[in-house]
Every structure is written in C-alpha cells, then in structure tokens.
C-alpha positions, 0 to 999 in steps of 0.5 A: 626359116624360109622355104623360097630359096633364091636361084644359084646366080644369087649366090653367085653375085654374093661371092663375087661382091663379098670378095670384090668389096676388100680388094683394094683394102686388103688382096692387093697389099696381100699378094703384092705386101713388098711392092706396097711397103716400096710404093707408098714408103711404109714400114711393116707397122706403119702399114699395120696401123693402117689397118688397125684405123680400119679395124676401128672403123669397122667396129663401130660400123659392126655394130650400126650396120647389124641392126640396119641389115636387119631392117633393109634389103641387102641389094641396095646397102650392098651396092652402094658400099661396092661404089663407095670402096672403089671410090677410094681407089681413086685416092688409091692409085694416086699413093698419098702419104702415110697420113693421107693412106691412113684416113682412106684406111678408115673410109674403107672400114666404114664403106665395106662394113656399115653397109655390106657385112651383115647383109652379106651374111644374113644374105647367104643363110637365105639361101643356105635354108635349114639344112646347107648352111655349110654349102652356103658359107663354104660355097661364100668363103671358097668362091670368095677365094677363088675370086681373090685369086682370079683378082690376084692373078689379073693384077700378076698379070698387068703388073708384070706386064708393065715392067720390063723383062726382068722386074728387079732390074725395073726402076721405082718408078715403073714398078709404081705405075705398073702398080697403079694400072693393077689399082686402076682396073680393080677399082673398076670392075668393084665399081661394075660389081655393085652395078650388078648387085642393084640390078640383079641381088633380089629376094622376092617380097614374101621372104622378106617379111620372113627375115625383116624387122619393122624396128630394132629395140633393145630387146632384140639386142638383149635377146641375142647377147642371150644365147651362149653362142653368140658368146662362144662365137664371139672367140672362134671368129676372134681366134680364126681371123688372128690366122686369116690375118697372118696369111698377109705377110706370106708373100713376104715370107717368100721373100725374107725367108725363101729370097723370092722376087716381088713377082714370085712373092706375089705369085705365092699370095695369088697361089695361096687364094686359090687354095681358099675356095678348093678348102671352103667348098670341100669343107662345106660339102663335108660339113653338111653331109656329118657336122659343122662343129665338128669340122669347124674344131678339126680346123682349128687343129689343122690351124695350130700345126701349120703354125708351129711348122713355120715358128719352128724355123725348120723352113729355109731357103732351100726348102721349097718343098716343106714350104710348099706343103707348110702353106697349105696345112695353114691355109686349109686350117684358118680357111676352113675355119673361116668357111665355117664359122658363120655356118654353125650359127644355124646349129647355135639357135640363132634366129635368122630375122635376128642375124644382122643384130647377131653379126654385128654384136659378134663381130664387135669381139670378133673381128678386132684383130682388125685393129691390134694384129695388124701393128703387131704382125708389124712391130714383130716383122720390123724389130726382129728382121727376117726370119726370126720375126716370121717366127715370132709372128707364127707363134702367136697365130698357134696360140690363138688357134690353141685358143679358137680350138678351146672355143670350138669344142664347146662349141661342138659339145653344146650343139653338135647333135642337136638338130 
C-alpha cells in the first residue's frame, strides 16, 4: 500500500463526481418517483425494466471496466464518463418514449460503470491507506449523500419554483417543464463535474507504479477468484443493494401510504439523502476506531428491523411520527452497510494493484439487483396497489438483509481480528 496519500481535495472531487455520475439515472427518479412515472407515462414496472437494461448493461461494463482501472489513471476514465452521462441528459429532458428511455437506460449503464466504477474505488483505498479505509469509503458514500441531497434539494427548488403556488392545482404540462429545467441544470453541473475531475483528480507518478499494472492476465483474475472474500463480498454487496434499491420507492410510500403531494413526496427523498452522509461519515469514524466487519454486520441487523417495521403494516397515514423514526432505522442499516462494504476489502487481503479486477468480479453477483429488483419492486407496487405492495416490497428487503447479515458474520469471523 502506498504511503503518498493524496491532499483532502482529492477526495473531495471523489465524492462529488461518484454521486454527480448517477443522478440522472437514479436521484431524480429517487426523489421525484411520481413525477417521473406522470412525465414520461410509466408504470412502476416499466420504470423497473429501465433499470434492469441498465443493470445488464452495467454487468457486463463490471467486468471490462475492472481490469481497465487497473491499467489507467482514474482522472481520465473518470472524466469522460461524467461527460459522456450528462450527454444523455439531452436526451433526457426531451422525455422520449418508453422504448427510447429504455435504451438511454443502457447507454447510462455503460457511461457510469465501464469507465467510472472501478476507478472510483480503487481511487478511495489510496487514500484511504492501510489504516482509514473506513473513514475513506464512509467519508465516499456519506459525502456522496450529502451531494445527492444537495442535488436533491436544488431540483425541490427549481421544480417548485416552475409551478404555480399550489403544485397540484398545476397542469401536466407544467409540472413537465418544471421537471425539464431540474434535467437541464444537473446535466450541466455533471458536465462541470468531469471538467474538474480532468483537471484536478492527480496521483503523483510514484503511486502510480505502486497500483498499476503493465497487463491484466488471467492469472490475476484467478488469483483473485481465489480469495474467499471475494466470495463472501460478492453476497453482502449482492444483499446491501436489494436494501439501497428499495429506498427508491420511499417517496412513493409518502405518497401511496402517507397521502403526501408530489412536493412533499419529493421532500421525503431529498430528506432521506441527507440522513446517508450523517450515517456514512459516523459509521466510518466508528469503524476504524474498533472494527469494520463488525460494523459492517451490525448494519445488516439494523437493515432487516427497519424493513419489518414497514412489512408489518403498522405505518399509516396518520403515523408520521412512527414513519418518521421507521425512515431512518432503514436508512442507517442499508447506508451504513453500503458505507462499508468496499472498506472491509483492506481486512479480506485483497491487494490494492489488484482492486479494479476485484471490483469488477465482485460486482458481477453483486450489483445484479440492477436488474431484477427494479421489475420486481415494479410488479410487486403494480399488482397489489397501495399499501399492501409496500408491504410485499419490504418483506423482500428483510429477507435479503436476513441474508447479507449471514454473509456478514462470516465475514467478521474469518478476518475481523486480523490485521
């Protein structure tokens, strides 16, 4: 491991492009679910199967883009994936057909996986070193948040501010352009993203020799299907992002469930991005002060009771408080677990001039809820309307927590005390 750890802005510039990167494909349609589905003229599963050519997409872009990472700077893969994404915001803002929004679906799978995923990570455990890889990813995934919601809170803004006074006496057609100036100015400041990212995201030559590789063989893909972490990270990444993924369809809860307004729906996403970086960072201080994999179980735990607060039906309308409180147990279990995953790498053995090779292999099992849980949050929400397919929904986010928390023990009891 490296002992040249890059300056605080470095990191700095990874937060802000690793969460600029998704949210055209994914914040918008996070905090403003209902306005999506009415804009473009989808169903909760149409809107899934958006996402799951997107999660096809993105697998195979796991497993090219891994070894790439491992040749190549991040700066420049990095960049050009931030241009490429908000490229298709253009597209975008113009709401094409389902047929049409599909394929962009795809295009973004390949724009901010192939060139930007596994850079990003390799990225953060270079300056994380041997010993902060908690703080590094916590500080990644928490500032990621709080960058999501800062987007989140910008596209409130505008989109209120292009409707009239009360946004459900608004027409469809205003709340449509209204939504189009929110597309418009995230586009752009992606675009500004990947500007700085080439200009400013260096690592100095002699850390480079450390974590580069004249080739990929092979050899170092079997070296790393090797290790049982790998394997057993392959399932906690796999169970996390069923919970991560779910918190999509939390706006819409407010709105099914708790008879919120598209505003107030979109408030409750964009408050619940700004729980994700007070979770991350705290997490990933704590982490690295006693053990990740520890922390990394206990958030599976926390994961799996917030979901059987909401699959128990016990929420309803007039429970804001208990709705309240039930947000944010799930959200600090599945973000605290997604704060943490890539840290324990550093505890599994996995070496760092191999991480991109790593992330892509592991990311091939693990990140397929880009594919099916998308449809199936869909089908679930589309045949049992209302409250009932919340419900359905949830019970399937605490089995894979029950899962993830298996995985995760194991996890704890093959390296939680080595050093």
């Amino acid at each position: 491991m490296p002992t040249s750890k890059p300056p605080w802005y470095y990191l700095l510039l990874l937060i802000l492009a690793g969460e600029s990167v998704f949210i055209l494909p994914f914040v918008l349609s996070r905090i403003f679910r209902p306005t999506v589905l009415e804009a473009f003229s989808l169903d909760n599963t149409q809107l899934g199967l958006c996402f799951s050519l997107y999660g096809i997409v993105a697998l195979v872009s796991y497993f090219f883009g891994g070894p790439l990472a491992d040749r190549f700077v991040p700066r420049k893969l990095m960049a050009v994936a931030l241009w490429m994404t908000a490229l298709g915001g253009i597209l975008y803002a113009t709401f094409p057909k389902y047929e049409v929004l599909r394929l962009l679906y795809g295009y973004w799978g390949f724009t901010t996986i192939f060139l930007f995923w596994a850079p990003m990570i390799k990225a953060t455990r270079v300056w994380g070193g041997p010993a902060s890889q908690g703080k590094a990813f916590g500080l990644l995934d928490g500032g990621r948040g709080l960058v999501g919601a800062l987007f989140g809170a910008l596209g409130v803004y505008i989109f209120a501010f292009f409707l009239s006074d009360q946004s459900i006496e608004a027409s469809f057609a205003e709340r449509q352009e209204a939504f189009k100036w929110v597309i418009w100015t995230c586009a752009a400041l992606v675009a500004l993203t990947g500007i700085l990212v080439w200009f400013f995201l260096e690592i100095k030559s002699s850390v480079v020799k450390n974590i580069s590789l004249e080739q990929i063989s092979l050899t170092e893909i079997g070296k790393v299907l090797r290790l049982p972490s790998v394997w057993l990270l392959m399932c906690v990444i796999l169970c996390a992002y069923v919970g991560y993924k779910a918190t999509d369809v939390l706006s819409l809860y407010a709105k099914d469930v708790m008879l919120y307004d598209q505003v107030q729906s979109a408030q409750v996403g964009t408050a619940l991005l700004f729980i994700r970086p007070i979770i991350g960072i705290a997490i990933g201080f704590i982490a690295d002060r006693s053990r990740t994999t520890l922390w990394l179980l206990i958030s599976f735990v926390i994961s799996f009771l917030g979901a059987m607060v909401f699959a128990s039906g016990i929420i309803s309308s007039s429970s804001t408080l208990l709705f309240i409180i039930s947000v944010f147990i799930i959200a600090a279990g599945v973000y605290g677990a997604r704060a943490l995953y890539y840290a324990v790498m550093e505890r599994g053995q996995i070496p760092l001039a191999i991480t991109g090779t790593a992330v892509g292999l592991i990311s091939l099992v693990g990140y397929t809820p880009d594919i099916f849980a998308g449809p199936l949050m869909g089908a679930l929400l589309d045949s049992s309307p209302g409250e009932a397919g919340h419900q359905h929904v949830f019970w399937m986010v605490a089995g894979f927590s029950f899962v993830g928390s298996i995985a995760a023990w194991l996890y704890f009891r093959m390296y939680g005390k080595r050093r």
